[in-house]
C-alpha positions as CSV (number, residue, x, y, z in Angstrom):
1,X,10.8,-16.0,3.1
2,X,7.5,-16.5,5.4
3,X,9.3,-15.7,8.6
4,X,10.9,-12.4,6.9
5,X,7.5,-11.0,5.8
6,X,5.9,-12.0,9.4
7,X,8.8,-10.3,11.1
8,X,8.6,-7.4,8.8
9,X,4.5,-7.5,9.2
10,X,5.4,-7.0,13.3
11,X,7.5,-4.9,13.7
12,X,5.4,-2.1,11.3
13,X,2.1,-3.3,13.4
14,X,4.4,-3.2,17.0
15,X,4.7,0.9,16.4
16,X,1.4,1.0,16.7
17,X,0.4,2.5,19.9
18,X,-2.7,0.3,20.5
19,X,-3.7,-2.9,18.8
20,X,-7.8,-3.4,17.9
21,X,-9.7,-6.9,18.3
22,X,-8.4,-9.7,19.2
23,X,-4.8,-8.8,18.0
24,X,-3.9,-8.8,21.5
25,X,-6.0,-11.9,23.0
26,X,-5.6,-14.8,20.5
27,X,-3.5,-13.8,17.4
28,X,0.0,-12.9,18.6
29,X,0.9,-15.0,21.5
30,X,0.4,-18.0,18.6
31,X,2.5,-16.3,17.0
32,X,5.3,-15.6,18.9
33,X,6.2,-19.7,18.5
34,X,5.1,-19.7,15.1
35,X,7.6,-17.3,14.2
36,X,10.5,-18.8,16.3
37,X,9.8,-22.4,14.1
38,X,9.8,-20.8,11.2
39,X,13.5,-19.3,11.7
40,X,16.5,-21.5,10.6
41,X,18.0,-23.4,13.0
42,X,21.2,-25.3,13.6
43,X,20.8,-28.6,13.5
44,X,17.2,-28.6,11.4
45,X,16.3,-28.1,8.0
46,X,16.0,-24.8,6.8
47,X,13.8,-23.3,4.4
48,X,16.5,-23.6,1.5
49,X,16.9,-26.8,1.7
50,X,15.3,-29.0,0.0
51,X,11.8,-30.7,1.2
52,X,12.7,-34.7,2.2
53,X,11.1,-37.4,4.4
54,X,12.2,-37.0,8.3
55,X,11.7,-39.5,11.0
56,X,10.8,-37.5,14.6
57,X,11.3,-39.8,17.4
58,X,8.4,-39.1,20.2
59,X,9.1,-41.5,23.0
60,X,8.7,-45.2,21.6
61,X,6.9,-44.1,18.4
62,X,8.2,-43.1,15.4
63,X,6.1,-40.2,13.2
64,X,7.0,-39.2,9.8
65,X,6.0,-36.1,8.5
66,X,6.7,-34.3,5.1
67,X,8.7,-31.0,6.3
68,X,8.4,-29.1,2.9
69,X,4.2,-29.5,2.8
70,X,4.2,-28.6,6.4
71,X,6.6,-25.3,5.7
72,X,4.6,-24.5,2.4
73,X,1.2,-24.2,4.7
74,X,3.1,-22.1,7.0
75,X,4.0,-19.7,4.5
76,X,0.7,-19.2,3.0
77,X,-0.8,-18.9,6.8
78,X,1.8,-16.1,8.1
79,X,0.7,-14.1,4.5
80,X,-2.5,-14.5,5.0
81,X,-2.3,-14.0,9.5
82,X,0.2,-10.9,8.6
83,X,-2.2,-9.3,6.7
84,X,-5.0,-9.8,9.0
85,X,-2.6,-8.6,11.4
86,X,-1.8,-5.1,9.4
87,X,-5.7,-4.9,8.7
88,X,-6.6,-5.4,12.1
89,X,-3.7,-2.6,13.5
90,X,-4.8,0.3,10.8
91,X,-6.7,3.3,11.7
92,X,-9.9,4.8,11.0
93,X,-8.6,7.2,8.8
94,X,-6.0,4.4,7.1
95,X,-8.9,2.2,6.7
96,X,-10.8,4.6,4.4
97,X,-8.3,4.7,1.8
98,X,-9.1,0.7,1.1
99,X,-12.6,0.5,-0.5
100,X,-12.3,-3.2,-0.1
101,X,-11.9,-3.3,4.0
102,X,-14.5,-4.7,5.7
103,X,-14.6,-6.5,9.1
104,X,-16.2,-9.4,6.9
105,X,-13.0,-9.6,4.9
106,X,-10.3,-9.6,8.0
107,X,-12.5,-12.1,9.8
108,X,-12.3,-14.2,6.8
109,X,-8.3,-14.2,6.8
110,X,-8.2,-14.7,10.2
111,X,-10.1,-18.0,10.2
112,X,-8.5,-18.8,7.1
113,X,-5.3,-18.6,8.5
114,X,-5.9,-20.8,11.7
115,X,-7.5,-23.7,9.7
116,X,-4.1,-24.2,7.7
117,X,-2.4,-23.5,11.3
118,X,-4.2,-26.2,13.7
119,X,-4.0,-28.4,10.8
120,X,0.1,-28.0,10.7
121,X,2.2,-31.4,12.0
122,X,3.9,-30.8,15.4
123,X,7.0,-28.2,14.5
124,X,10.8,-28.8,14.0
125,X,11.8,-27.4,17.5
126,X,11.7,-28.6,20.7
127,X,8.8,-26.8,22.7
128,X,11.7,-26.0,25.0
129,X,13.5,-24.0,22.4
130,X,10.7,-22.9,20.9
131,X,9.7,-21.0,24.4
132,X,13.2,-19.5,24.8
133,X,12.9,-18.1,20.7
134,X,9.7,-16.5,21.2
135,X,10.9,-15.0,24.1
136,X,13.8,-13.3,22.2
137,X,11.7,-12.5,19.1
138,X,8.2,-11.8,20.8
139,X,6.8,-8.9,19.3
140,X,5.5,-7.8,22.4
141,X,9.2,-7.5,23.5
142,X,9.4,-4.2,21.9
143,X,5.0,-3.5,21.3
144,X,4.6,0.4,22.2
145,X,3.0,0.9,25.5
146,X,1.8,4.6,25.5
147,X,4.9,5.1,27.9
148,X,4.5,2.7,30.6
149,X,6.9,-0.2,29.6
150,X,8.5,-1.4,32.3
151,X,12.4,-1.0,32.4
152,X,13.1,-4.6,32.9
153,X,11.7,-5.7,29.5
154,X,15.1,-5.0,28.0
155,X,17.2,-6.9,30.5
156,X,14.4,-9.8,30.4
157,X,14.8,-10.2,26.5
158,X,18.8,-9.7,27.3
159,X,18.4,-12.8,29.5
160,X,16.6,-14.8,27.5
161,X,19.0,-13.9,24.7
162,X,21.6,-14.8,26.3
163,X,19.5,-18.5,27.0
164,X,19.2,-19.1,23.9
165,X,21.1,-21.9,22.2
166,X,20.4,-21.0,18.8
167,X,22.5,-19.3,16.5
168,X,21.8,-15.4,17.2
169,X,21.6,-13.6,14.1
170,X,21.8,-9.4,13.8
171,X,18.0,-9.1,13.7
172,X,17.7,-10.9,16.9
173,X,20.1,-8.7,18.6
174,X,18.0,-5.5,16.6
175,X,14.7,-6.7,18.1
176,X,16.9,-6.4,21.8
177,X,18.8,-3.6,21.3
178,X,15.3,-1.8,20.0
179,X,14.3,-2.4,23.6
180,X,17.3,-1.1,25.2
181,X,16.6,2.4,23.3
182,X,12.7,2.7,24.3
183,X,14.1,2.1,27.9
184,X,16.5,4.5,27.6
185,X,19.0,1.5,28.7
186,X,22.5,2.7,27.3
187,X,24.3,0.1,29.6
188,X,22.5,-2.7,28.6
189,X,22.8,-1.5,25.2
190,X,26.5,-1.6,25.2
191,X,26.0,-4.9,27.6
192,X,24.5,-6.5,23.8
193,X,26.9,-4.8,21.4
194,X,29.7,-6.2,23.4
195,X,27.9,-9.4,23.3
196,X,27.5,-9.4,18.9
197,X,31.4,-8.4,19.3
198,X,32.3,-11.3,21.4
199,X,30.3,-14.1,19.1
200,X,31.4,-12.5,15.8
201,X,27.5,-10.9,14.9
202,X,28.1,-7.9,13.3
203,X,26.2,-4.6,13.4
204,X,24.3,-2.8,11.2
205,X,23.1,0.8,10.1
206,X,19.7,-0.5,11.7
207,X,21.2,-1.3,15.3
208,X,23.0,2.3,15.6
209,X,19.8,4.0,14.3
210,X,17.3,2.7,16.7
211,X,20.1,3.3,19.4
212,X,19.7,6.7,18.0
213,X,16.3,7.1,17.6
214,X,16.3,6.3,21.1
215,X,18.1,8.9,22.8
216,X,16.0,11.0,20.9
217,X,12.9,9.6,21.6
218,X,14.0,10.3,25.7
219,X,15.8,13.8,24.9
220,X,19.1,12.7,25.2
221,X,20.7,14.4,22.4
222,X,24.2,14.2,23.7
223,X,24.0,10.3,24.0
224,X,22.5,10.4,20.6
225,X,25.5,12.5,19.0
226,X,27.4,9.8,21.0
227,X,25.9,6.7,19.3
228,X,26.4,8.4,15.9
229,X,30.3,8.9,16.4
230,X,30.4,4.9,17.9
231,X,28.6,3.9,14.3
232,X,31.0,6.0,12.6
233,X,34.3,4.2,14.5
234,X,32.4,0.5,13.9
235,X,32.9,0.9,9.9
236,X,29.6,1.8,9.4
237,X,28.8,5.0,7.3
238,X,25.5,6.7,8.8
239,X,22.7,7.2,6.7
240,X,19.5,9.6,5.5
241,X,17.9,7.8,8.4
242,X,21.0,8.3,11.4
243,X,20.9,12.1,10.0
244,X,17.5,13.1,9.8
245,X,16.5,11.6,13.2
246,X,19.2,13.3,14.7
247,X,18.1,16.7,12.6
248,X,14.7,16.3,14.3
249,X,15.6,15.7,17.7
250,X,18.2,19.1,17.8
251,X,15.3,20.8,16.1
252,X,13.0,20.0,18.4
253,X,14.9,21.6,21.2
254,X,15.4,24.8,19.0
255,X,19.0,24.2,18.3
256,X,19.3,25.4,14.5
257,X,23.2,25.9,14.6
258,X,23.4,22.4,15.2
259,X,21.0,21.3,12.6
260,X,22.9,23.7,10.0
261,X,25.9,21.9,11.0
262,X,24.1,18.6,10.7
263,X,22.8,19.7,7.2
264,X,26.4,20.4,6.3
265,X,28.0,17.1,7.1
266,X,25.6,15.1,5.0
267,X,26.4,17.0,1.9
268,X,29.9,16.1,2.2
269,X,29.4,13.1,3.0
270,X,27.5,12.6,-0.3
271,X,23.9,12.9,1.4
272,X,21.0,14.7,0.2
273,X,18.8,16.0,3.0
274,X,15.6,14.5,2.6
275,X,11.7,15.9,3.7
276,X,11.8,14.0,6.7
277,X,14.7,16.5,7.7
278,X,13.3,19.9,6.4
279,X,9.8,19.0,7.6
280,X,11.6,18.6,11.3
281,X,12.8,22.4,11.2
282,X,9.8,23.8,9.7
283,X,8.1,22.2,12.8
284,X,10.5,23.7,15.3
285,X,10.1,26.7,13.6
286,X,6.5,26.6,13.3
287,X,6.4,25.4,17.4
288,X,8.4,28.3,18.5
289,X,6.0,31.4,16.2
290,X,8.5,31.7,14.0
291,X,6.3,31.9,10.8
292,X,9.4,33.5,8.8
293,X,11.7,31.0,9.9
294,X,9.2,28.3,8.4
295,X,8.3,29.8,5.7
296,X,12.5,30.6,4.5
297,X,13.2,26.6,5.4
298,X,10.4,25.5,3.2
299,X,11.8,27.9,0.5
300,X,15.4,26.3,0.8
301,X,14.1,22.9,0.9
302,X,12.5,23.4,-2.5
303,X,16.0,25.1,-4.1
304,X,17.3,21.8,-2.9
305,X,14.5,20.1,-5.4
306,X,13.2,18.5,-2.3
307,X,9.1,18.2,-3.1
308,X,7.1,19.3,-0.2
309,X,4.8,16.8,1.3
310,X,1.5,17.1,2.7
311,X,3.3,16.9,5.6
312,X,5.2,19.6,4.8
313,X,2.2,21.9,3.7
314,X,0.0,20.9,6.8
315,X,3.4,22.0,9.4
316,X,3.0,25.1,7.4
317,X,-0.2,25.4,8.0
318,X,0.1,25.0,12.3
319,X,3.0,27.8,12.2
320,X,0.5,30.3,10.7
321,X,-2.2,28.9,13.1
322,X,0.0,29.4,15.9
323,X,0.1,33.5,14.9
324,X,-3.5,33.8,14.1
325,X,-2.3,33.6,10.6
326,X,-5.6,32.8,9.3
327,X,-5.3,33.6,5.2
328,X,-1.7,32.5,5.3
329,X,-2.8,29.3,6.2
330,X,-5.2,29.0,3.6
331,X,-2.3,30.2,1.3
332,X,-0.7,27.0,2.0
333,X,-3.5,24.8,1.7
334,X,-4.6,26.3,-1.7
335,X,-0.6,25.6,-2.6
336,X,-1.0,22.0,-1.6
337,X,-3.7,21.5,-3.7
338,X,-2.1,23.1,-6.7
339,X,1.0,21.0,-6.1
340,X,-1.9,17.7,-6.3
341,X,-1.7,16.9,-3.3
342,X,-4.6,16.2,-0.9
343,X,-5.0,17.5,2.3
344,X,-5.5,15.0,5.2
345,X,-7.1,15.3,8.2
346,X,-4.0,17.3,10.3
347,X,-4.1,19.8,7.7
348,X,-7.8,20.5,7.7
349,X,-7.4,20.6,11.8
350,X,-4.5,22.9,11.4
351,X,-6.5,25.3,9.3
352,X,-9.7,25.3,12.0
353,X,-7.1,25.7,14.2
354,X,-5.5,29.1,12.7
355,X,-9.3,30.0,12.4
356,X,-10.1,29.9,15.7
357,X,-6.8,31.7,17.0
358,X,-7.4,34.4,14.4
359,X,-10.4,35.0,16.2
360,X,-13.1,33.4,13.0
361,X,-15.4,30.7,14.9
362,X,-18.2,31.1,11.5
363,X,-14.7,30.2,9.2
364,X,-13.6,27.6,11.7
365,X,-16.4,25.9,11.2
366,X,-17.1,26.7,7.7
367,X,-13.5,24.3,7.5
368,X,-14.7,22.0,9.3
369,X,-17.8,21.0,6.8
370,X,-15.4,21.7,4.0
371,X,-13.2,18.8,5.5
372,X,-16.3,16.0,5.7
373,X,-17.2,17.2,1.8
374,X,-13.8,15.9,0.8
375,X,-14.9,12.6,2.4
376,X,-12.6,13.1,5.5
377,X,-13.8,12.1,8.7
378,X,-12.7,14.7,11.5
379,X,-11.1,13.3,14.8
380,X,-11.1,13.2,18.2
381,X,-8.2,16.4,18.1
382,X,-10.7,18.6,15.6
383,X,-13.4,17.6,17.4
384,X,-11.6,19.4,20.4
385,X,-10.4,22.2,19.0
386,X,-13.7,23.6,17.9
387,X,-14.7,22.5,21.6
388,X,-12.3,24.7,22.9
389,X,-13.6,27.5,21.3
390,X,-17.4,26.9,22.2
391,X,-15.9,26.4,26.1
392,X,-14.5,30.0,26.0
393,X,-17.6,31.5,24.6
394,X,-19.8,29.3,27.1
395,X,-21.5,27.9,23.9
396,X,-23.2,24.8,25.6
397,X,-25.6,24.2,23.0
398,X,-22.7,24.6,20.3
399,X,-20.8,22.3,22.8
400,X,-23.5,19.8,23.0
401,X,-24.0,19.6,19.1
402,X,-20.5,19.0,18.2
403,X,-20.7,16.2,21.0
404,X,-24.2,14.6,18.8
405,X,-21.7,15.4,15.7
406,X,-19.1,13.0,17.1
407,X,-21.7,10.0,18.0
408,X,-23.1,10.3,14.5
409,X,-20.0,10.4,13.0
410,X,-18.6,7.2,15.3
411,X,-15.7,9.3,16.9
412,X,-15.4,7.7,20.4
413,X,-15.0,11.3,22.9
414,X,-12.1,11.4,24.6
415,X,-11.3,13.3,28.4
416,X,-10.2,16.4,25.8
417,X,-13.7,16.7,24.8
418,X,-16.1,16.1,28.2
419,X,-13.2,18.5,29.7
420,X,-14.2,21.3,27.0
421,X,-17.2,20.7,27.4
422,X,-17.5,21.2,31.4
423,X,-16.0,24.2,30.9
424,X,-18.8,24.9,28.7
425,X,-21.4,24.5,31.2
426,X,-18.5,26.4,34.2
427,X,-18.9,29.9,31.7
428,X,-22.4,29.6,31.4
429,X,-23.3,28.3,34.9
430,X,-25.1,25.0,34.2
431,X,-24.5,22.8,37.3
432,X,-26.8,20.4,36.4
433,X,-26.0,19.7,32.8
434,X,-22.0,19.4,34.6
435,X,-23.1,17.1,36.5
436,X,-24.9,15.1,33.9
437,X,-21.6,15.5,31.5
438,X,-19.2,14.2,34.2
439,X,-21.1,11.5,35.1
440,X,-21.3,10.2,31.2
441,X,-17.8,10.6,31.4
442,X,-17.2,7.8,33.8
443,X,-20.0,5.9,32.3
444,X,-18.3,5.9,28.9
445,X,-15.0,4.4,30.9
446,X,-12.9,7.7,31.2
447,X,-10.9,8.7,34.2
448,X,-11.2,12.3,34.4
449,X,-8.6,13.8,34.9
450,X,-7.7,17.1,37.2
451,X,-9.1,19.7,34.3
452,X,-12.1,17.9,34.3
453,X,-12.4,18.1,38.2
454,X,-11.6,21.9,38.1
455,X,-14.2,22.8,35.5
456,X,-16.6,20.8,37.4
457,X,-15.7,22.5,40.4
458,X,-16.0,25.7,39.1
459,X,-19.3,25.3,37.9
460,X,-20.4,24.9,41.5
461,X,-18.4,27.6,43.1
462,X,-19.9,30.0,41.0
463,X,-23.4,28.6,42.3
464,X,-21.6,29.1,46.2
465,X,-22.1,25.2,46.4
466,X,-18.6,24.7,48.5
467,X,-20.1,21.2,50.2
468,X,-20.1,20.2,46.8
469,X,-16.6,21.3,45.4
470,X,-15.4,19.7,49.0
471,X,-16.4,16.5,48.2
472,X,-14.8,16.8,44.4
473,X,-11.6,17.7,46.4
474,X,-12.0,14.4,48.4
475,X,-12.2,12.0,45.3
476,X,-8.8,13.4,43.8
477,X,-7.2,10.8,45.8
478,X,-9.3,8.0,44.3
479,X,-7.5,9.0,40.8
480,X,-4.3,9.5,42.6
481,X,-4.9,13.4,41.3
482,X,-3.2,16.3,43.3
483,X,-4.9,19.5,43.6
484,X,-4.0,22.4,41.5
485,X,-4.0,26.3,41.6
486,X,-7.1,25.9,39.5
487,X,-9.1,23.6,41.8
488,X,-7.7,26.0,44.6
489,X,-9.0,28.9,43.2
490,X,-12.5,27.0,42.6
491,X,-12.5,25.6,46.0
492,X,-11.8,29.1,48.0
493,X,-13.9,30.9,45.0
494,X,-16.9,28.9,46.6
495,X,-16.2,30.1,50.2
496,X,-16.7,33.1,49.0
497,X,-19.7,32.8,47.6
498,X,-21.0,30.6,50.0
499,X,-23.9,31.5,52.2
500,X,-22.8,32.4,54.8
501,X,-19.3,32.9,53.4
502,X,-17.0,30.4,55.4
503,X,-13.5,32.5,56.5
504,X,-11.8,29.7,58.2
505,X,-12.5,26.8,55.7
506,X,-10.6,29.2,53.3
507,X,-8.0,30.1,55.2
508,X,-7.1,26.5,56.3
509,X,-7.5,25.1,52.7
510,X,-5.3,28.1,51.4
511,X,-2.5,27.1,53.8
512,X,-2.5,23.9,53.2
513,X,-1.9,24.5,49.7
514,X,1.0,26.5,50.8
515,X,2.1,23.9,52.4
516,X,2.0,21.3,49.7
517,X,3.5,23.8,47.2
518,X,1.1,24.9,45.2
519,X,2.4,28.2,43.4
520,X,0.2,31.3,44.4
521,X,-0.7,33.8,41.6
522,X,-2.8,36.4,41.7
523,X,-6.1,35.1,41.0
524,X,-5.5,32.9,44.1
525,X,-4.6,36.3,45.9
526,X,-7.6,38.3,45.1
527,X,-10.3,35.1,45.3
528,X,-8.3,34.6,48.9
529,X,-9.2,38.2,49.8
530,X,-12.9,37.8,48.4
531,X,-13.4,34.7,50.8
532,X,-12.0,36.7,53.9
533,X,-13.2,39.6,53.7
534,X,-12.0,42.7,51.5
535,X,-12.1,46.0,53.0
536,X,-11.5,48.9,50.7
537,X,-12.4,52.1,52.2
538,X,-13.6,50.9,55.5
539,X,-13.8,53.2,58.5
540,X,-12.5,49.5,60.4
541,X,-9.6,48.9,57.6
542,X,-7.2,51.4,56.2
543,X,-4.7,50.9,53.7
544,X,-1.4,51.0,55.0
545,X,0.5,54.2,52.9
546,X,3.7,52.8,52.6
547,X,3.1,48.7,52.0
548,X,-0.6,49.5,49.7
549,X,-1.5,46.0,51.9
550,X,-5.0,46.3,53.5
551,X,-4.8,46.9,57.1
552,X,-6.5,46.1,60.3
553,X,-7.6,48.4,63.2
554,X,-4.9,50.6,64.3
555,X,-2.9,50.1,62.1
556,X,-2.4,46.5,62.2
557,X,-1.9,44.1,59.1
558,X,-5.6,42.1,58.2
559,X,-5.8,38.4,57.9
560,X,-5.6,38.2,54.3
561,X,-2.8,40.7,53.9
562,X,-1.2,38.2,56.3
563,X,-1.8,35.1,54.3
564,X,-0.9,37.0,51.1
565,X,2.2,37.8,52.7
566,X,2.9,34.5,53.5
567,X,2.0,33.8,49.6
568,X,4.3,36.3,48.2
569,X,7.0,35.4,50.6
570,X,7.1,31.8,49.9
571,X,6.5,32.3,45.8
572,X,9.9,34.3,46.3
């Protein structure tokens, strides 16, 4: 029982995308041979039997220990380490729905927890063994990595499977075959399933849905179809799960003929659709502008007597934000709230969101308070979108209080906002307030990123400082950044406006932009024009009658119509 709830405890906390403390330093890699002694093995006791007197033979010495105390302690140390672990790997916003939580209280189970463990006799496994089990089971065989696992993670735990002279069980082939579908490893996984064939393990609905989840994690939707058919011929009936994950991938691309189809087959199958499904094509719906779509989905799903979540409300709430649909999105939040339910902190977001696309900053706002009166703390994505807005405007005191907000608030700014808020300062033409923002941005630990260069850039091109935006263009390659059609159009906006302007820096910068690729659109065309000199009307240019491109002496073609040429020509 002890090693089921810490395997259950891990694999919730290894979804997490980031772990907090010293989750990562100290905790799990004890762990990790922790939980491979607490597993049954062949040739030990296991935890059903019953506790008796065993001699261990270490060398020339004989040690008795009592196996039953020793496995009682380690029960009552994984409750109390997994729920130190689950503490540890909530959120902010999880962690205020505990009134109890406290860094006092997940200290004190911590420490707890590793008295009883350093105080456990030596385990039942050789530390040989033991090594090759936690390899297999680690959780950090299938942690989330924000998208940089490597792809040999899944053969590595393969290997070691494959090592492992235990009896392999269907969980310990789950744990490897989970690994094979955030790699996006089809061949290995059918390397393992041909492996549980060939020792008798069988599968389960779990092992097809993560192979599922998977290819729809990596937009594979044909290999996921694929897996769902091989579940199928393996016995195995497919579940709410195997259904609504495939629902939400084939919404996600748009696809609703499939999802009716999908939708079909689980009624005849004897399968309700669930909210996880209907919430998946509201979304698509929602994601594409198609408030009517949403809005007829959400009335099926309740004919069905499926109860809308808040989930459902807030996804609701984004479709009409994503039309400007500002009192249709309050609508649906005064709906959720007459259904009892209580909005969280998406839905709040959501609804500033629809305010400031319906073109209502005072509302916007007026939102956001309404949200931290309700005792919800805004995040680092509200935070932005109300950045956003004060960018556009070139609101740098608005900008700069909702930054003070955020410290007092302890909501750690993240590249979103200092990139808002640069633009801030590029609209209304504070170069040294930019510079002061970027530079706190790499003191607080941030790489910025190639918006944050352009808005700084900007912010000095409209000043005609082109020494400066040269030497931002110079430490792109320190962040391994490639210049954009926005840092472009900065760059050659402050040859322009440089004094004197400088021609040839702009013409050599814009083709080698052309070179590397960059796509030329207009803006690039007319600031390209600006930096080399436009001639409208001139007794030395004419405009050519047939082509409308500006013209030299004579007749001939200018330098910039040349260059724009050479833009249009390779765009096409």
């Amino acid at each position: 029982p002890g090693s089921k709830l810490f395997r259950g405890v891990t694999l919730v906390s290894a979804h997490k995308k980031s772990y907090r403390g010293s989750m990562s330093g100290g905790f799990l890699p004890y762990c990790k041979s922790l939980w491979a002694s607490c597993l049954p093995q062949s040739g030990h006791m296991s935890s059903a039997e019953p506790s008796q007197k065993d001699d261990h033979k270490l060398g020339s010495k004989v040690v008795r220990s009592d196996k039953g105390d020793a496995l009682t302690k380690k029960m009552v140390a994984i409750v109390l380490l997994g729920g130190t672990i689950a503490l540890l790997s909530l959120t902010d916003a999880e962690q205020s729905t505990f009134p109890l939580f406290n860094e006092s209280v997940v200290l004190l189970l911590g420490l707890v927890s590793y008295l009883l463990l350093t105080r456990l006799p030596p385990g039942s496994l050789p530390p040989k063994q033991r090594k090759l089990d936690s390899q297999v089971l680690s959780p950090r065989s299938f942690q989330s990595s924000g998208g940089n696992r490597r792809p040999a993670d899944a053969s590595q735990s393969a290997v070691a499977l494959s090592k492992s002279k235990t009896r392999r069980d269907t969980a310990s082939f789950n744990t490897v075959l989970h690994a094979c579908a955030k790699d996006g490893q089809s061949a290995q996984a059918e390397a393992v399933l041909a492996q549980m064939a060939s020792e008798g393990v069988p599968t389960n609905a779990i092992s097809y849905n993560m192979l599922i989840d998977g290819a729809v994690k990596q937009d594979d939707m044909l290999s996921a179809e694929a897996w769902l058919k091989r579940m199928s011929s393996d016995g195995l009936q497919p579940n709410e799960v195997s259904y609504s994950t495939l629902i939400r991938g084939w919404a996600k691309q748009g696809d609703l003929v499939r999802v009716e189809a999908l939708l079909d087959t689980m009624t005849k199958v004897g399968l309700e659709p669930n909210a996880v499904c209907y919430n998946a094509i509201i979304s698509s719906c929602g994601h594409a502008g198609d408030l009517i779509g949403a809005t007829a989905w959400c009335t099926r799903m309740r004919s069905r007597g499926v109860q809308p979540t808040v989930t459902t409300y807030s996804t609701m709430v984004d479709a009409c934000a994503k039309c400007g649909d500002i009192a249709g999105a309050e609508s649906w939040m005064e709906s959720m709230q007459a259904s009892g339910l209580q909005p969280n902190v998406v839905s709040y977001s959501s609804m500033v969101d629809a305010c400031i696309k319906g073109g209502d900053p005072t509302r916007a706002h007026q939102w956001h308070l309404r949200m931290q009166a309700q005792g919800i703390t805004p995040n680092a994505y509200s935070f932005s979108i109300l950045m956003n807005s004060f960018a556009k405007a070139g609101d740098v005191d608005g900008a700069a209080g909702l930054l003070s907000e955020m410290e007092r608030l302890g909501v750690k700014p993240n590249i979103v906002i200092y990139s808002g808020l640069l633009h801030a300062c590029s609209t209304a033409r504070k170069v040294n307030l930019a510079q002061r923002v970027f530079q706190q941005l790499k003191a607080d630990g941030l790489e910025p990123n190639i918006v944050a260069y352009a808005s700084l850039a900007l912010t000095f091109a409209n000043a005609g400082l082109w020494r400066e935006v040269e030497a931002l263009s110079d430490e792109l390659t320190q962040y391994s950044l490639t210049m954009n059609s926005h840092f472009l159009f900065a760059l050659l906006l402050s040859y322009s406006k440089g004094r004197p302007r400088q021609a040839d820096r702009a013409e050599a910068a814009f083709r080698k932009a052309m070179a590397a690729g960059i796509e030329i659109n207009q803006h690039l065309r007319s600031v390209l024009i600006a930096a080399l000199g436009r001639v409208v009307a001139s007794k030395s240019f004419k405009t050519s009658s047939l082509t409308g491109k500006p013209t030299g002496p004579e007749g001939q073609p200018s330098r910039a119509s040349e260059l724009v040429s050479d833009a249009c020509e390779l765009s096409t």
